[in-house]
C-alpha positions as CSV (number, residue, x, y, z in Angstrom):
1,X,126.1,70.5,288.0
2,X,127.5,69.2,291.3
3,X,129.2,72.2,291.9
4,X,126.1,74.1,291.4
5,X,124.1,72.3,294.0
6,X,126.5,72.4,296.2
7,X,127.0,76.5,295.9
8,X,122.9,76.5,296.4
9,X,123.4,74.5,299.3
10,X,126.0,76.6,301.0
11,X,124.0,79.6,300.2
12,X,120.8,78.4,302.0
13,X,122.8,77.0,305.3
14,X,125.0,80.5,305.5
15,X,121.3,82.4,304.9
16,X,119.4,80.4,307.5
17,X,122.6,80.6,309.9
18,X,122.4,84.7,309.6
19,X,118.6,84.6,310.0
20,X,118.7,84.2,314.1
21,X,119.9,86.6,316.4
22,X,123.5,86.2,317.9
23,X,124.2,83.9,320.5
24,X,125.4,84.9,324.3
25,X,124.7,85.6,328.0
26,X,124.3,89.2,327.2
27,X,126.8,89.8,330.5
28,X,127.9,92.9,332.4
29,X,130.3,94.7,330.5
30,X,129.0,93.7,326.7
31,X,129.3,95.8,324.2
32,X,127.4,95.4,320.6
33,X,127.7,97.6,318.1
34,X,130.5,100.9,318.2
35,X,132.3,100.9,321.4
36,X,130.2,103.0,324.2
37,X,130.5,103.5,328.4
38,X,128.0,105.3,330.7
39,X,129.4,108.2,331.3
40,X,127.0,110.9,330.5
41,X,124.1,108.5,330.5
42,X,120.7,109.8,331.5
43,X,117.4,108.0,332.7
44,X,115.7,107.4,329.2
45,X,112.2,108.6,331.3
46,X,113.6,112.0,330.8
47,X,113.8,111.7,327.2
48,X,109.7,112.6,326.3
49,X,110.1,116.0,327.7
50,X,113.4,116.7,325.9
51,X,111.2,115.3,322.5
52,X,108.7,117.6,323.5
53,X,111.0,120.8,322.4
54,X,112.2,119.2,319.7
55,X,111.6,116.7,317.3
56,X,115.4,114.8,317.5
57,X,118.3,114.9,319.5
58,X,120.6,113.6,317.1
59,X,123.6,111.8,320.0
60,X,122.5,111.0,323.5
61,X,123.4,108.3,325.7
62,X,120.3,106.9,328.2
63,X,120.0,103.7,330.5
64,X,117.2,101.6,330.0
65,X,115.5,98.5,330.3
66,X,115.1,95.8,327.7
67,X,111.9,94.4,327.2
68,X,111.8,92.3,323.9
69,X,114.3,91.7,321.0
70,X,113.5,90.9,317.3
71,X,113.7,86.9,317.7
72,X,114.0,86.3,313.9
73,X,117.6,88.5,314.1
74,X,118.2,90.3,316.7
75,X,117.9,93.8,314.5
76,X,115.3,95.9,317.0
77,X,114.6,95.7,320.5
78,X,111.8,97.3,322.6
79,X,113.3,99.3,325.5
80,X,110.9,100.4,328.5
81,X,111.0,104.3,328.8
82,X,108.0,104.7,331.6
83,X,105.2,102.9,333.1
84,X,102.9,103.3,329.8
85,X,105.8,104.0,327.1
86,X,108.0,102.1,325.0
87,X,110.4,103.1,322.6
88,X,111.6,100.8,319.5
89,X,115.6,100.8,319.0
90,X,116.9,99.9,315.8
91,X,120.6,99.3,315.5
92,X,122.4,102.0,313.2
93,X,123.0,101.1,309.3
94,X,121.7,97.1,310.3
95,X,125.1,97.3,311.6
96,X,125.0,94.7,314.6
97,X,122.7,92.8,316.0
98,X,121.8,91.9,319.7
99,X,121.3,88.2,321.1
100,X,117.5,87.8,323.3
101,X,119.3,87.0,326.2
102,X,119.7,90.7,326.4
103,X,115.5,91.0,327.2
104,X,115.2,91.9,330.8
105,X,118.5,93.7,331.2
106,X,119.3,97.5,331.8
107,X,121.5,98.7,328.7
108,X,123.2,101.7,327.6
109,X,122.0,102.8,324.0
110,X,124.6,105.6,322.6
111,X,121.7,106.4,320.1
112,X,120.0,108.9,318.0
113,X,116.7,109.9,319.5
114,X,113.4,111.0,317.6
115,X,109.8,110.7,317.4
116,X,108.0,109.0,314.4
117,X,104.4,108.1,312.8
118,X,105.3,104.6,312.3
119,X,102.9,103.4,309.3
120,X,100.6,100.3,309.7
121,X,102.6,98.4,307.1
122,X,105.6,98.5,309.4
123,X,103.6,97.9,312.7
124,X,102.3,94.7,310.9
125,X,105.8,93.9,310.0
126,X,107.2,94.2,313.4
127,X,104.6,92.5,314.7
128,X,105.0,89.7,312.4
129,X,108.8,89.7,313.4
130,X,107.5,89.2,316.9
131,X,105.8,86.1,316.2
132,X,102.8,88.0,317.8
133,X,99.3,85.8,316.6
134,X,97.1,86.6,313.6
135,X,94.9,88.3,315.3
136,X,96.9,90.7,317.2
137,X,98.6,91.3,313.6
138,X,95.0,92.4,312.5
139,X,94.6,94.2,314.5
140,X,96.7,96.9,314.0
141,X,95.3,99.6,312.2
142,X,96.4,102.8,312.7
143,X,99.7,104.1,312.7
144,X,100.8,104.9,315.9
145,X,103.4,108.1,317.2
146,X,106.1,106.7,319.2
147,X,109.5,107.2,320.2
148,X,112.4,105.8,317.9
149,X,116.4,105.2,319.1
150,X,118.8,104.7,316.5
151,X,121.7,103.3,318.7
152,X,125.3,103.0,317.4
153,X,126.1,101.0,320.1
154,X,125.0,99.4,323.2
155,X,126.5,98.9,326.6
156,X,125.4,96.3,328.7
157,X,124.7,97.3,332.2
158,X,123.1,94.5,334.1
């Protein structure tokens, strides 16, 4: 019996340790995820018009900047594309996460690049994710077209 409770202990420390994003200054020169660099790297404003051909581009590499990071893990971040765009990054197979000291930095992303119908169910999730309030959470309802990076790996820039 002791050992049992003490296995159910362990088990609900290591899940609540694994439940918050990594830990870090996010500094020049990071790397998360599969090992990238810059070279290649485009603006990621130039990435609607190449979505406008197609659909996907299934490896690019573009700079932006980091404006929010899932706080609960550290498994999506919100990277600013233009003025009135966003696009959502997820990292590749839940892979890696990123720490939010990386919010407000200008990243690399070698990524996957495609535009998506996210449904309302998953808005709501990511919203709740966010810790965005109730009503905000309410009111989402519609899905909404947006532009989705899967990134293999993430350089940090500055």
């Amino acid at each position: 019996m002791k050992k049992l409770f003490l296995l159910a202990v362990t088990a609900t420390t290591l899940s609540l340790a694994q439940a918050q994003p990594p830990k870090g200054p996010a500094n020049p020169g990071d790397v998360y995820g599969a090992k990238t660099n810059a070279k290649g790297a485009v603006d990621i404003a130039q990435l609607p018009a190449a979505l406008s051909r197609k659909d996907s581009i299934p490896q690019t590499k573009v700079i932006a900047k980091v404006l929010d990071v899932c706080p609960k893990k550290g498994c999506w971040m919100k990277v600013q594309v233009d003025d009135n765009t966003t696009a959502f990054v997820k990292m590749k197979d839940y892979g890696f996460f990123v720490p939010l000291e990386l919010i407000g930095k200008t990243v690399v992303l070698d990524t996957e690049a495609k535009l998506k119908t996210t449904s309302v169910s998953e808005l709501k999730h990511y919203a709740e994710d966010a810790k965005k309030p109730q009503a905000e959470i309410d009111a989402i309802t519609e899905p909404k077209k947006e532009i989705r990076l899967l990134a293999n790996g993430i350089l940090v820039m500055k």
